[in-house]
Biopython code that builds the backbone (N, CA, C, O; Angstrom):
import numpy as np
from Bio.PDB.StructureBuilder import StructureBuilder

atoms = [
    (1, "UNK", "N", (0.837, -1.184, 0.000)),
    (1, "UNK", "CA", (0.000, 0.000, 0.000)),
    (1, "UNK", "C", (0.878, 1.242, 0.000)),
    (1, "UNK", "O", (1.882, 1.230, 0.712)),
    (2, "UNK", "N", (0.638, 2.137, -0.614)),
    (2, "UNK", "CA", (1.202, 3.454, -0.623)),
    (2, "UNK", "C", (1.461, 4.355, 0.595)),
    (2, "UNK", "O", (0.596, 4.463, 1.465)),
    (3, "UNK", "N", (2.665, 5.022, 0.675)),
    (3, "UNK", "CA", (2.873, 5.102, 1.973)),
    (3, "UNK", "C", (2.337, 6.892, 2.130)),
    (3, "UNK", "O", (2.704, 7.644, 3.033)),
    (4, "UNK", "N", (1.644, 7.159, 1.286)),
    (4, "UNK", "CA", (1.234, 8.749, 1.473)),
    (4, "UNK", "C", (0.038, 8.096, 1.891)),
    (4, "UNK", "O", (-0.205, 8.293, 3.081)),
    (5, "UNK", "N", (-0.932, 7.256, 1.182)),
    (5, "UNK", "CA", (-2.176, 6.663, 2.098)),
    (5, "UNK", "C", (-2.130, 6.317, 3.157)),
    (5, "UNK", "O", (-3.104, 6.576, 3.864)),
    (6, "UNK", "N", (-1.037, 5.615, 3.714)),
    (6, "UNK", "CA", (-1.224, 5.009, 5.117)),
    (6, "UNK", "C", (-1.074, 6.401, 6.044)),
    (6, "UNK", "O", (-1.853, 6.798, 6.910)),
    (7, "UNK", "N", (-0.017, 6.920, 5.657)),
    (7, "UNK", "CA", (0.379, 8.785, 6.308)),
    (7, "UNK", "C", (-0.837, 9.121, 6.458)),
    (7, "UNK", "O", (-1.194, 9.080, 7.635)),
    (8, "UNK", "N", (-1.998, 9.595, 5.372)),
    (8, "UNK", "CA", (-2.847, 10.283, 5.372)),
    (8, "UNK", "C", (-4.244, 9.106, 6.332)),
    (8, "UNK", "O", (-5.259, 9.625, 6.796)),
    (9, "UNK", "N", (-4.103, 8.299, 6.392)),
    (9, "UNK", "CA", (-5.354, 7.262, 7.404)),
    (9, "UNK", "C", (-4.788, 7.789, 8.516)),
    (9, "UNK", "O", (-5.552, 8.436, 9.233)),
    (10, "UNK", "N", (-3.393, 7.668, 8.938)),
    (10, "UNK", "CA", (-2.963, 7.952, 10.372)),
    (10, "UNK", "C", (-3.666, 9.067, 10.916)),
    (10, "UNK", "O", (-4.565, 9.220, 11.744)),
    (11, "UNK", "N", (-2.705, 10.074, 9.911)),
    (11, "UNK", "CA", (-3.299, 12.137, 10.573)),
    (11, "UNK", "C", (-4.203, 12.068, 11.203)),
    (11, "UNK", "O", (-4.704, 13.087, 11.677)),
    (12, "UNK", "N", (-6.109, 11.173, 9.767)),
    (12, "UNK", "CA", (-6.950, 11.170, 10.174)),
    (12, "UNK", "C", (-7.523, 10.379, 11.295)),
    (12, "UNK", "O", (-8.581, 10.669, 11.853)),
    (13, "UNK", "N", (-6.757, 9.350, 11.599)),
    (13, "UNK", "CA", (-7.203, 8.439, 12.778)),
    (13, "UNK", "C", (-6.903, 9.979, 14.208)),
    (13, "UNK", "O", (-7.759, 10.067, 15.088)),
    (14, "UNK", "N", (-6.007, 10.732, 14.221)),
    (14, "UNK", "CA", (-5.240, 11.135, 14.940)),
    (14, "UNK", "C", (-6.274, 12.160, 15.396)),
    (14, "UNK", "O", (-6.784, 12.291, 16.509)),
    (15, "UNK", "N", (-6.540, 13.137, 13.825)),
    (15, "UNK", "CA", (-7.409, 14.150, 14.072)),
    (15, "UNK", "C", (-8.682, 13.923, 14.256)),
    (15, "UNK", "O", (-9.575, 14.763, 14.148)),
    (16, "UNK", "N", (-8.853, 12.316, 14.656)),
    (16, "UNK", "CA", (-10.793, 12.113, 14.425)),
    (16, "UNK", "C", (-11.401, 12.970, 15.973)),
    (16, "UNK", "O", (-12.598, 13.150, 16.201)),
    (17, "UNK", "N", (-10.490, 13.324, 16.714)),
    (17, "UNK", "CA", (-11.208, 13.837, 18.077)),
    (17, "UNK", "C", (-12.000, 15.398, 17.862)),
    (17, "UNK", "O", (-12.882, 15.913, 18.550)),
    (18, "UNK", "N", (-11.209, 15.976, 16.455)),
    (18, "UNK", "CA", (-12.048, 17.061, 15.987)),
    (18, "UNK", "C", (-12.612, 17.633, 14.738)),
    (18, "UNK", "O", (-11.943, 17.793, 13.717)),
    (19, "UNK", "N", (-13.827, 17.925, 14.854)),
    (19, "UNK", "CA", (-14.622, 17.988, 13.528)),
    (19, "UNK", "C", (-13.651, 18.991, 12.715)),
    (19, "UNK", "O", (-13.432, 18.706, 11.538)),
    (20, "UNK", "N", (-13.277, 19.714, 13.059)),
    (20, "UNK", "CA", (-13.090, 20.662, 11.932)),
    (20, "UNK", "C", (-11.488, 20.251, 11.996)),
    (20, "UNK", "O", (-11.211, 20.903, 10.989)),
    (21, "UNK", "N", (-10.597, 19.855, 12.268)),
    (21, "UNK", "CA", (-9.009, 19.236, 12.052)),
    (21, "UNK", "C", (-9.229, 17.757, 11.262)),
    (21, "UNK", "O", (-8.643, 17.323, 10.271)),
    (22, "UNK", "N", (-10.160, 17.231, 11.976)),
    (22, "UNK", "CA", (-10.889, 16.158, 10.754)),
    (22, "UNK", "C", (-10.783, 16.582, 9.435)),
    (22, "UNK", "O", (-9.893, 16.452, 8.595)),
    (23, "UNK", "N", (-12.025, 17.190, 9.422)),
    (23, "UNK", "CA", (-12.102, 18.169, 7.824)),
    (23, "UNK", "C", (-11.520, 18.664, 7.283)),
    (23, "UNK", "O", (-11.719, 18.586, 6.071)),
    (24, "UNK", "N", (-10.276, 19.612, 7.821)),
    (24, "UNK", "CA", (-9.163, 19.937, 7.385)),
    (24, "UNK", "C", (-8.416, 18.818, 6.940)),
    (24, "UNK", "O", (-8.176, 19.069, 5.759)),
    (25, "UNK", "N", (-8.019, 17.949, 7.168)),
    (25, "UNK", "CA", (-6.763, 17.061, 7.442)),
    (25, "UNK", "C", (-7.484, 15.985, 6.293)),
    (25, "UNK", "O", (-6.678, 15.291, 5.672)),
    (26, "UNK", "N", (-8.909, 15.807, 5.981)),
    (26, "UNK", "CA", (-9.211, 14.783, 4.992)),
    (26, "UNK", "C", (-9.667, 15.692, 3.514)),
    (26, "UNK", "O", (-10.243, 15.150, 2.570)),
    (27, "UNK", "N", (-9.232, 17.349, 3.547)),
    (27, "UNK", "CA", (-9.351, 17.973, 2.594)),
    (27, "UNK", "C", (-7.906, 17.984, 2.281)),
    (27, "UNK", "O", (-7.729, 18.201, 1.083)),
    (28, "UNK", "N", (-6.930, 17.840, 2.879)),
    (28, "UNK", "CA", (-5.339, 17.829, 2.549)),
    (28, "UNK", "C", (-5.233, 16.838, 2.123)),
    (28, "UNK", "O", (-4.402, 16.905, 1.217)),
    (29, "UNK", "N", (-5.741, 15.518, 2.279)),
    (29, "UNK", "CA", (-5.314, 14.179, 2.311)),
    (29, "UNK", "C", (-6.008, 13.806, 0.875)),
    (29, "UNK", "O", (-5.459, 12.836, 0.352)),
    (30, "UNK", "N", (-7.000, 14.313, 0.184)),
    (30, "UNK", "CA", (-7.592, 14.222, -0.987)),
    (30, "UNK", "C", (-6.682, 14.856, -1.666)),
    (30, "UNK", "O", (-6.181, 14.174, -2.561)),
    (31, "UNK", "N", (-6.193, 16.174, -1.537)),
    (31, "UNK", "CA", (-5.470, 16.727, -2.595)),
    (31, "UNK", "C", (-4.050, 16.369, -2.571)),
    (31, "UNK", "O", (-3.280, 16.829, -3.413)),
    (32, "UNK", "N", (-3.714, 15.672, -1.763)),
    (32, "UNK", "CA", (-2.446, 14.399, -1.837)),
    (32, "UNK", "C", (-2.412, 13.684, -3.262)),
    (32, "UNK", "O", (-1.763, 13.813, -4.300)),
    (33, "UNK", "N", (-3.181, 13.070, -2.909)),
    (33, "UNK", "CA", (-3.521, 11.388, -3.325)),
    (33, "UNK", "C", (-3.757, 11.349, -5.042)),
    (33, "UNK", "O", (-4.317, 12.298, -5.591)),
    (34, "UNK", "N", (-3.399, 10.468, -5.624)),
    (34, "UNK", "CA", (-4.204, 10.446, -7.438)),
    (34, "UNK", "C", (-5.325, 9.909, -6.870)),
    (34, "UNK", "O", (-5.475, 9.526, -5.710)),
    (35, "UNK", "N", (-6.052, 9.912, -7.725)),
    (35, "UNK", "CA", (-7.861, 9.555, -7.637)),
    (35, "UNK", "C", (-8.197, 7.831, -7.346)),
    (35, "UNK", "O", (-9.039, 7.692, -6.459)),
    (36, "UNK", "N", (-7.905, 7.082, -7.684)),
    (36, "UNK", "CA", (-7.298, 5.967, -7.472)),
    (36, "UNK", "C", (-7.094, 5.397, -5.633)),
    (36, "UNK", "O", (-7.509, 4.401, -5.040)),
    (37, "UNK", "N", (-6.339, 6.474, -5.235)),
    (37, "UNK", "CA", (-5.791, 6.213, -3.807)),
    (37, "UNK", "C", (-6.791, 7.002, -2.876)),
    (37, "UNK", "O", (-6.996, 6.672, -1.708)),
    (38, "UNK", "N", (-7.442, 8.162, -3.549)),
    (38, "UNK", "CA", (-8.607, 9.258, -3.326)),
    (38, "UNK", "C", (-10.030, 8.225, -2.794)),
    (38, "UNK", "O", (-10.644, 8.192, -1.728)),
    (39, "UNK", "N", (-10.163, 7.543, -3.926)),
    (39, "UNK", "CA", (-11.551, 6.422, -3.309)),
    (39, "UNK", "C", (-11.398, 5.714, -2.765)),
    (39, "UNK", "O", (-12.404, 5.226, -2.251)),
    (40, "UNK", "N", (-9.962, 5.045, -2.412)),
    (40, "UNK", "CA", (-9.851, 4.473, -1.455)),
    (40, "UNK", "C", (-9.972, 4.708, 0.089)),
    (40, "UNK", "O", (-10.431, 4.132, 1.076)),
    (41, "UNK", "N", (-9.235, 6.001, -0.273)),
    (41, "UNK", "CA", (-9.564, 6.853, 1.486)),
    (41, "UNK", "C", (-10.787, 6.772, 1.398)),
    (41, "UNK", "O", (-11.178, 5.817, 2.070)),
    (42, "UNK", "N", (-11.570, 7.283, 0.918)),
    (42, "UNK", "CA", (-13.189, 7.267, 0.999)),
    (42, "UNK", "C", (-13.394, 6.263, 1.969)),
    (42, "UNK", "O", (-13.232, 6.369, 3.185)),
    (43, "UNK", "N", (-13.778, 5.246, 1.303)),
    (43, "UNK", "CA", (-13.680, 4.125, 1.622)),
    (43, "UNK", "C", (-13.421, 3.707, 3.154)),
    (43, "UNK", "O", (-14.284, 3.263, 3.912)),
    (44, "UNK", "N", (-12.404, 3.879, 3.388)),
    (44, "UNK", "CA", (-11.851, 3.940, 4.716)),
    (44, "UNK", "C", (-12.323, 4.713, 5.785)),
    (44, "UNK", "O", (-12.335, 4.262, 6.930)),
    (45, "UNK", "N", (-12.775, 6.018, 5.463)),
    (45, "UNK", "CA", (-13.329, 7.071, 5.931)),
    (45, "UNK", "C", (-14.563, 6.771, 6.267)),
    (45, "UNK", "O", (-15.018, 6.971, 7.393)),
    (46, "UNK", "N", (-15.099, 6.344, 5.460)),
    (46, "UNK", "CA", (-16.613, 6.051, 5.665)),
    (46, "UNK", "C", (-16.516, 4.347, 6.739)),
    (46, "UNK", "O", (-16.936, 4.444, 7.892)),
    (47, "UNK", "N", (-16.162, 3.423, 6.435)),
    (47, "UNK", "CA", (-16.018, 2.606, 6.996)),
    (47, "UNK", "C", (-15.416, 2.924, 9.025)),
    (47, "UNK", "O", (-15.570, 2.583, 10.198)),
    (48, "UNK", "N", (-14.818, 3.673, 8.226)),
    (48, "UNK", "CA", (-14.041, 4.253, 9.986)),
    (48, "UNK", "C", (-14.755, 5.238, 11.181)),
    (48, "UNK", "O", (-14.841, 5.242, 12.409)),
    (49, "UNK", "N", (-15.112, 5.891, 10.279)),
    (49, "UNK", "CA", (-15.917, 7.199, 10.227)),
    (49, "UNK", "C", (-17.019, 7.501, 10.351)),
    (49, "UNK", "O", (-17.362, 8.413, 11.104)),
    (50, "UNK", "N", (-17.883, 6.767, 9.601)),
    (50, "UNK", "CA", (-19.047, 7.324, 8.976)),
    (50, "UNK", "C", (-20.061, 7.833, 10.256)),
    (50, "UNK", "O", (-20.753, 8.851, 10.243)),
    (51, "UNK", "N", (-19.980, 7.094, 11.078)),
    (51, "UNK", "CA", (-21.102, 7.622, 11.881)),
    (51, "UNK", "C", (-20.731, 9.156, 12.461)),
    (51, "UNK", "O", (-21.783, 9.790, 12.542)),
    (52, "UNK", "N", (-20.066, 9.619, 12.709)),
    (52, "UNK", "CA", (-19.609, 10.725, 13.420)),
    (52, "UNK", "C", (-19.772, 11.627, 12.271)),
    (52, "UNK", "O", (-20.576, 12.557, 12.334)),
    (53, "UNK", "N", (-18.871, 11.353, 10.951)),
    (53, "UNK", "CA", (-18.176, 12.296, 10.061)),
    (53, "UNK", "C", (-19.116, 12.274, 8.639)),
    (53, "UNK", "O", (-18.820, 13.070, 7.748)),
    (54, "UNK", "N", (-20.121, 11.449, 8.477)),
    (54, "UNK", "CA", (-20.496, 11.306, 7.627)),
    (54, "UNK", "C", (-20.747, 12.431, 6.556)),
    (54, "UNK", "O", (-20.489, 12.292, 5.360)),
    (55, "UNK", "N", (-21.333, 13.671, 7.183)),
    (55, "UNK", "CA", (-21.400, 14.317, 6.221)),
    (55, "UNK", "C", (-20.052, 15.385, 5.696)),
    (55, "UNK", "O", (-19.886, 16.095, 4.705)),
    (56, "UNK", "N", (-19.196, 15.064, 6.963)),
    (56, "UNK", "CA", (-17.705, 15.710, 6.015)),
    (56, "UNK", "C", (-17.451, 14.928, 5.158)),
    (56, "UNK", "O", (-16.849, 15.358, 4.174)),
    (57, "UNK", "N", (-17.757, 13.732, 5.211)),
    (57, "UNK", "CA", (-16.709, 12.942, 3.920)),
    (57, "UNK", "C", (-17.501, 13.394, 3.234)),
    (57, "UNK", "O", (-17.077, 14.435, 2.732)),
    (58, "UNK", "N", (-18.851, 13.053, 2.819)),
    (58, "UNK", "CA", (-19.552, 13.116, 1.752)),
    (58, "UNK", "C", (-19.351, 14.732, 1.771)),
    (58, "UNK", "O", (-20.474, 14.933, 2.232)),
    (59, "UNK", "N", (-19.037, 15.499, 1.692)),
    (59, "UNK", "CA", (-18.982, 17.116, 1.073)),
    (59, "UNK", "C", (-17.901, 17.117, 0.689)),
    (59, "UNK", "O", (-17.694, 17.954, -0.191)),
    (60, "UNK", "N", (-16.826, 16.335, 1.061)),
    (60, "UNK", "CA", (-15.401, 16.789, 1.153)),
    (60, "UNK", "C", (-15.502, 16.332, -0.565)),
    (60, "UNK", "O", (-15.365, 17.065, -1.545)),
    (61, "UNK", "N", (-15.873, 14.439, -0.497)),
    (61, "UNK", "CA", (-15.852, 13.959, -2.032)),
    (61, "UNK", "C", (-16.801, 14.542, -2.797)),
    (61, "UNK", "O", (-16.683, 14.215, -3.978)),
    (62, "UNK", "N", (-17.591, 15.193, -2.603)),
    (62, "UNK", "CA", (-18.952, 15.540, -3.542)),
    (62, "UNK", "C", (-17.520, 16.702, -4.202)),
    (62, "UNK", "O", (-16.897, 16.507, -5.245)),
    (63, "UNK", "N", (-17.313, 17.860, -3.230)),
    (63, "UNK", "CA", (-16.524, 18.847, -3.842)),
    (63, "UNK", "C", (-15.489, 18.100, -4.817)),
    (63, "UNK", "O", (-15.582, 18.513, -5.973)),
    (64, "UNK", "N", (-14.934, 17.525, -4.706)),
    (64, "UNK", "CA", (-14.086, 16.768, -5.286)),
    (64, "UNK", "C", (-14.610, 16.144, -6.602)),
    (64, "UNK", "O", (-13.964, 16.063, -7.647)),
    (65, "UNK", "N", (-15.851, 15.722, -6.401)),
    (65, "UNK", "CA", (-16.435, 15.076, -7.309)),
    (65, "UNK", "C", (-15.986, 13.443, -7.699)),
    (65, "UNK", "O", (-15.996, 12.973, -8.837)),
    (66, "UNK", "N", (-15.662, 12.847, -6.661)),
    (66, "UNK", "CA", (-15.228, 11.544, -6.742)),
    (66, "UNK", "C", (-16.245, 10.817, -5.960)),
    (66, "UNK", "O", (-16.659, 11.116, -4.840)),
    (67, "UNK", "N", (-16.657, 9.632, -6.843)),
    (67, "UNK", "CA", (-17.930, 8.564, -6.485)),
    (67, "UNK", "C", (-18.537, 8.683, -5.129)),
    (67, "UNK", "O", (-19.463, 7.942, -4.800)),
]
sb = StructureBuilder()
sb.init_structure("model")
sb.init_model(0)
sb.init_chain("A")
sb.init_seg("    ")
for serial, (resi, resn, name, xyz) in enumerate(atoms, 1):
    if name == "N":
        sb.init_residue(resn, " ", resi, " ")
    sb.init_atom(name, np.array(xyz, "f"), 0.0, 1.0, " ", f" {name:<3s}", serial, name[0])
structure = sb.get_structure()
């Protein structure tokens, strides 16, 4: 696995204690990534995430425009 993805799961495991360093930190972590490694975080995010963060991810990817 790519080691800017695993970097960027960490931050966010790190920053999940706050909404908006969350959001920050998974709007950095998209504009990292090729698109490819992009839905994968998704993925992860939502799986990890979703209940708390749900609607940051989904705004973060909508802006993005990835699935």
């Amino acid at each position: 696995m790519n080691k800017t993805l695993e970097f960027c799961k960490n931050v966010l495991s790190r920053a999940s204690f706050d909404r908006a360093l969350f959001a920050k930190e998974l709007k950095k972590s998209f504009l990292w990534l090729p698109q490819k490694e992009a839905l994968e975080l998704k993925r992860w995010a939502i799986a990890s995430f979703g209940r708390p963060y749900a609607g940051i991810i989904a705004s973060t990817f909508a802006a993005a425009q990835l699935g």
